[in-house]
N, C-alpha and C positions, 0 to 999 in steps of 0.2 A: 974629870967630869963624873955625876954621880950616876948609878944607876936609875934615877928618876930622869937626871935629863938625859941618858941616852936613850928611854922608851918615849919622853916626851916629844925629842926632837925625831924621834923613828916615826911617830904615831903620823908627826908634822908633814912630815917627808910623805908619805903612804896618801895623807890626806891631797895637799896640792898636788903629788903625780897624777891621782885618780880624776883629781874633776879640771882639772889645769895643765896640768905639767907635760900630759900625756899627748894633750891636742898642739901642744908646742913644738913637741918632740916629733910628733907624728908629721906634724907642719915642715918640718925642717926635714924630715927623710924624705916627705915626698917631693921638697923642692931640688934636692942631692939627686934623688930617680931621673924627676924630667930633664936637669941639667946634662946625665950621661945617657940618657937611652928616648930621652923626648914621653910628649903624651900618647896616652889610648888614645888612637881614632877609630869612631864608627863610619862604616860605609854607609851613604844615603838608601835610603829607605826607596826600595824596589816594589811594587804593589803585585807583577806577578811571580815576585821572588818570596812572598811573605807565605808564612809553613800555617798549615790549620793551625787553632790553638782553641779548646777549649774554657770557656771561665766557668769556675767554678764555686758554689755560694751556697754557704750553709747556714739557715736559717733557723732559728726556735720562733714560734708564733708573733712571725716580719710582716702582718696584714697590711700594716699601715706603711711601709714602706714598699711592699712589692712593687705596686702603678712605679712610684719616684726612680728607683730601682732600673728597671726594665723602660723606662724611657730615656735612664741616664746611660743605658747598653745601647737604643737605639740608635742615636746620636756620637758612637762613638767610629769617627775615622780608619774604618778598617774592611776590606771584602766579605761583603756578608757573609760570601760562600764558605770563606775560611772560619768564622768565629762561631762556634756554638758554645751557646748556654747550658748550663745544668746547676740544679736545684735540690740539695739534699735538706728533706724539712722531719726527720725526723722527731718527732716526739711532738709535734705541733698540732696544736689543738682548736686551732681560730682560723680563723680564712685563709693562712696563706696559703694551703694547697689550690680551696676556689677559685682565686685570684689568677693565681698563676696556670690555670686549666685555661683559661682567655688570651693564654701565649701558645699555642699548637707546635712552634717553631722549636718553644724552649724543653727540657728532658727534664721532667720533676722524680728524684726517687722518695718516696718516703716511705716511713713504715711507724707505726703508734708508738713502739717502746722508743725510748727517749735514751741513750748511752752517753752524751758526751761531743762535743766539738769533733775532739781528735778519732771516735768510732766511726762517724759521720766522714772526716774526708776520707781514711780507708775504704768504707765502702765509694765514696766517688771514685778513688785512684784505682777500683777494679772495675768500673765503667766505665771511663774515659778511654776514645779511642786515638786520640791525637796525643803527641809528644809534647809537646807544649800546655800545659797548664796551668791556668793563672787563678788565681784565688783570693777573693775579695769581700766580704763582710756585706751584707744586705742594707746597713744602715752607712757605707760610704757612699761616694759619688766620686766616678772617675775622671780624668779630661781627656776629652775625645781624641786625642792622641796617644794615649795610655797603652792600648795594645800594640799599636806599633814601633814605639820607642821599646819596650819589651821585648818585641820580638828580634828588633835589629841588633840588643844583643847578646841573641844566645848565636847569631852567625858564629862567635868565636868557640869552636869547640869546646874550648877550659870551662865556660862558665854551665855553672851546671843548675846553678839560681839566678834569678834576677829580682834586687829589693828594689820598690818601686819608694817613693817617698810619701810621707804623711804630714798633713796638712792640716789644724788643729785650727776651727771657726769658732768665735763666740757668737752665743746665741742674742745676746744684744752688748750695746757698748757699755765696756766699766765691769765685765763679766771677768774675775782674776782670776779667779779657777781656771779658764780658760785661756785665760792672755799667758798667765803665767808656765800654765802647761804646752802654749806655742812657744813658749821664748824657748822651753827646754826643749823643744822638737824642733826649733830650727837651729841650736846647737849640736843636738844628736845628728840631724841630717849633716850639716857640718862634717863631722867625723868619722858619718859610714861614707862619707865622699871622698874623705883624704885615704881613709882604710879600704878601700875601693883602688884606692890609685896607687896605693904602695901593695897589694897584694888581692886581698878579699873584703870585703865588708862582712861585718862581723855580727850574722845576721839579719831576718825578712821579717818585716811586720805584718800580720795578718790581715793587714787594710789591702795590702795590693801585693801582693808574692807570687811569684810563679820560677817552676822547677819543672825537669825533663821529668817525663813521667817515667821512662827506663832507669831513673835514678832512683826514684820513692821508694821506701823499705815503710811496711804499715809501722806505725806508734804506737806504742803502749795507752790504751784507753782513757785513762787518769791522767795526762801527760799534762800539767798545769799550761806551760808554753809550747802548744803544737806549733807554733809556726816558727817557733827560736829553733829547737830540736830539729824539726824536717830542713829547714834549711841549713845548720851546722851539719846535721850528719852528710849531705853533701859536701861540704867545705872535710870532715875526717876522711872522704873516700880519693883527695885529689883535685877537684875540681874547687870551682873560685864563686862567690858571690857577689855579679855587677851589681850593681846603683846607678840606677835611672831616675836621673832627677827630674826630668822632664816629663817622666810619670808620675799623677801622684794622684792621692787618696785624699780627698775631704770629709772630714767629721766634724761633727760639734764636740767643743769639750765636755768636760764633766758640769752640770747643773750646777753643784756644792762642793765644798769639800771631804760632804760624808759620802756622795759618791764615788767622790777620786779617792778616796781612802779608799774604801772597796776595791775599787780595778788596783791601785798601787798594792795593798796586802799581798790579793791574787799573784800580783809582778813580780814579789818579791817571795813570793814561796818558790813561783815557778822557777826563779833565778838561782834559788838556791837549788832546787830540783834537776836544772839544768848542769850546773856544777859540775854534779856528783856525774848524770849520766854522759857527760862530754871530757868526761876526767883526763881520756887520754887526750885531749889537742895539748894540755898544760906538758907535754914532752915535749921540751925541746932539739932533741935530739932529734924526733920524728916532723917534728910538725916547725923547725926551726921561726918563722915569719908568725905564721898560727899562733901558735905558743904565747908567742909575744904580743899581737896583739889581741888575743881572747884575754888573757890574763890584764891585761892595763886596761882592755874596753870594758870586758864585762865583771871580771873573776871578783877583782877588787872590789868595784863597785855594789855588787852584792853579796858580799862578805866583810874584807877584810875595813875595809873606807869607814864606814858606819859605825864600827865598833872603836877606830882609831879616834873618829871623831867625839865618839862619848867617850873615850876615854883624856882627849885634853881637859877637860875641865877636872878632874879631878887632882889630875899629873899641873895644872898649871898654879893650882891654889895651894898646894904644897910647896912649889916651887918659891912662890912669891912669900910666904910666911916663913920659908927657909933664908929668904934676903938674900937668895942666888945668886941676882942679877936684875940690872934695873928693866932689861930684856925682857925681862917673863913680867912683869907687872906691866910694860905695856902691850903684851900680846895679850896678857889679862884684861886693859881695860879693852881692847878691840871684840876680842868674848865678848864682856860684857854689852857691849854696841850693838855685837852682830845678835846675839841672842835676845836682846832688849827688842830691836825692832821685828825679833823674829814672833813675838809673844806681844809687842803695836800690833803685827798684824793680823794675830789671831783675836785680840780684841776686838780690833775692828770688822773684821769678816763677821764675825758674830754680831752685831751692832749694824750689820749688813752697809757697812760703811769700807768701801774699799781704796785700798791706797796704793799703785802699783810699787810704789819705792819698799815700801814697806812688806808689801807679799810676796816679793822675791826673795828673803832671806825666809821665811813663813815657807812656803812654798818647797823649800833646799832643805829645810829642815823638815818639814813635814815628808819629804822624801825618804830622809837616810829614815826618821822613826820609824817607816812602814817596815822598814828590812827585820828591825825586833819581829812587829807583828807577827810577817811574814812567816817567822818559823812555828810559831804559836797554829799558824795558818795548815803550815807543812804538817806538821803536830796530829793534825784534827781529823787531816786527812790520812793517815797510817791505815785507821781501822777499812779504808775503801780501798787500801794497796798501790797509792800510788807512791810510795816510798819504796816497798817491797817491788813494783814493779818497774820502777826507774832505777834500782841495784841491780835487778835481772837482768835490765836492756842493756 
């Protein structure tokens, strides 16, 4: 075998573990788990056994969502007594302080300078008085069962997070941007539910996240993924990351694809930014389960996947012009298939003509491409330190 095809069949292997191989894998540990030791169960849900829990909801100029907001809190199944609200609206310049002055119940902090996401829940996690805190995004909407499916389980000591799930709405039907970014969040949830049951889930989305507040260490300000970060570094100190599926976060997808480009860049710097600052779970020795599945859920997929996969097409047209094997000419022609309808359906998005068969390979690709971005992204950001202060963290 030549040295082409052992980077090509390497690149192969890298690629289907990362987006395939790993959910198969992970499928069949967790079935070998319940076989010898049985499932998690949670205790039912006790009403004067349930712990205060603050929510917590960081806002930039949310005017228009406050009322939706705080109606979707009111509605939600849980002891008044125990649940308060807090509001960090820093830097917000439009009504949403007003708005929210017409809630007397709820705790608004603000202040004019504007720093960031991640300075914003700092300062919450030095207000907050309850151990429980959950953390949710102004423009979600929760189900009225949300905090107490949360809360039942942090009963278990170990867990020191709880990822609630996300839930991705089109804004009207035939919307692919959005269909297509649900098919991938109900794979994703898929995954943190198997990686859930074999050990941790492998981070908390910022739609619905909640952590002991005796566990939170503040983040470096620039932190691209505060809610990946805050929840991993719980998962380096010992403790475990449930998945509550029963909890979950509704949003609308992205409008376009130039807006999901944007949020995906952002993703994908943060990913790499994460990386570098979570370096050490990648020991196996230390973090033996960790290790394993940080590196196959995330490591890969934002790093090493992306690059494997631009690199078959080069490694495959050499192969086929070398008369290798009849092998690589038809993994060639499948290339060609899969790329062809991946560039159908960026014609057609453009033409505003959508075709689900066809923006799911669009969609897959248009994913790994952000990861390039992505660093261009990381790049941009050096001169405001968040490079410089994710080596120091």
């Amino acid at each position: 075998m030549s040295v082409c095809e052992i980077i090509f069949w390497t690149c192969m292997i890298v690629v289907f573990y990362t987006y395939i191989g790993y959910g198969i894998l992970l499928y069949v540990a967790v079935l070998i788990k319940r076989i010898a030791v049985g499932r998690r169960r949670l205790a039912p849900a006790n009403g004067s056994m349930l712990p205060e829990v603050t929510m917590v909801i960081c806002a930039y100029n949310e005017q228009d969502m406050v009322d939706m907001k705080m109606n979707n809190i009111m509605l939600l199944k849980y002891p008044k007594d125990k649940l308060h609200v807090m509001w960090v609206t820093d830097g917000s310049n439009d009504a949403t302080t007003d708005k929210l002055s017409r809630y007397p119940e709820t705790t608004v902090i603000h202040r004019s300078e504007r720093r960031g996401k991640a300075a914003a829940i700092n300062r919450a996690m030095h207000s907050v008085t309850t151990e429980i805190v959950i953390m949710t995004d102004a423009n979600t909407m929760v189900n009225e069962n949300a905090v107490t499916e949360i809360a039942r389980q942090f009963e278990d000591p170990n867990v020191g997070c709880v990822a609630g799930e996300k839930r991705v709405m089109a804004r009207n039907e035939g919307q692919a941007v959005a269909e297509s970014e649900g098919l991938y969040w109900k794979y994703e949830s898929t995954l943190k539910r198997l990686d859930d049951e074999l050990y941790s889930t492998m981070g908390a989305a910022g739609e619905l996240c909640a952590v002991r507040r005796s566990l939170y260490h503040d983040i470096a300000e620039n932190t691209l993924l505060d809610d990946f970060i805050i929840s991993m570094d719980i998962v380096s100190r010992g403790y475990r990351i449930a998945y509550a599926s029963e909890a979950y976060a509704m949003e609308y997808g992205s409008a376009d694809i130039r807006e999901e480009s944007k949020r995906k860049r952002r993703i994908a710097a943060g990913g790499l930014q994460s990386i570098w600052m979570l370096r050490k779970l990648m020991n196996p020795l230390k973090y033996p389960i960790v290790s394993f599945q940080f590196i196959s859920h995330r490591v890969l997929r934002w790093s090493l996947a992306p690059i494997a996969l631009m690199a078959l097409i080069p490694l495959n047209v050499a192969l086929v012009m070398s008369k290798t094997g009849c092998i690589y000419v038809i993994i060639w022609i499948l290339q060609i298939l899969f790329y062809g309808s991946a560039v159908a359906g960026y014609i057609l998005e453009q033409l505003n003509h959508k075709n689900k068969l066809l923006y799911v390979p669009y969609y897959f690709l248009f994913m790994n491409l952000n990861v390039f971005r992505g660093v261009g992204y990381l790049y941009s950001h050096r001169k405001s330190g968040v490079w410089e202060k994710a080596r120091r963290g």
